[in-house]
C-alpha positions, 0 to 999 in steps of 0.5 A: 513551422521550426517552432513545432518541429522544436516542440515535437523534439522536445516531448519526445525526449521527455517521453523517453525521459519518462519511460526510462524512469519508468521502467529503471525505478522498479529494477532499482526497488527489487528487493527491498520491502517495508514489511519483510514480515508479509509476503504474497504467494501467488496473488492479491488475496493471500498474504503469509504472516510470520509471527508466531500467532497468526491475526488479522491484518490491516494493511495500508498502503499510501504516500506520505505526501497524499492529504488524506494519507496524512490524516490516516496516519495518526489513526492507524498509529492509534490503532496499531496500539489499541490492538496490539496483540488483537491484530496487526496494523501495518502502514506501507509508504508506497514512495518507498517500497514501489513494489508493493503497488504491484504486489497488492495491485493499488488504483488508489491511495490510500488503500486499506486492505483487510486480512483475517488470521489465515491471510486471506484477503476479506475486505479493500477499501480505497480512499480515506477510511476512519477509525470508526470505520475501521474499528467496524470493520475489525469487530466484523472480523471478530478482532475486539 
């Protein structure tokens, strides 16, 4: 009886101890961003670029830590230099900026959202994505 009595202590001060870092994380990560060049106006579906000439956008958004996010990166490394002038390629590490989780909406990672020059979203994709995949995905967009 005492042995569950300790037990039930226990879990309760680990939920406790959950929830403060929960909700202190966020307040912590106010403010700072990885991509101050995009924001969102109102909703998941728009972002403002700010560069000079507007083109489409791939965002991913990840951890560093995930598998699949681990093999993503050397391809969207690739393609941010394959098409560069083309379109931005942009990659957001979640574990430092947690906010983006939100702005975005992420349930998955990684999370490939597509955006075309005016910032609208056009396409979300969760899990890994290859560059074959997202090369296709850019020419539907009209981005060569």
């Amino acid at each position: 009886m005492k042995l569950k009595q300790n037990i039930m202590v226990i879990g309760v001060f680990i939920i406790i101890g959950i929830v403060f870092i929960l909700i202190k994380v966020p307040f912590d990560q106010a403010g700072k961003s990885s991509n101050p060049e995009s924001k969102i106006e109102g909703s998941k579906t728009e972002v403002q670029s700010q560069p000079a000439k507007k083109l489409p956008m791939l965002i991913d958004l990840g951890k560093g830590t995930c598998i699949p996010c681990k093999k993503m990166k050397p391809i969207l490394e690739e393609l941010k230099t394959e098409y560069e002038g083309k379109a931005i390629v942009e990659i957001i590490d979640l574990r430092y900026d947690r906010q983006a989780a939100r702005k975005y909406e992420i349930r998955l990672i990684p999370t490939q959202i597509f955006f075309d020059s005016e910032g609208k979203e056009i396409y979300r994709h969760e899990g890994f994505m290859d560059k074959q995949s997202i090369k296709m995905k850019f020419a539907e967009m009209g981005v060569y």
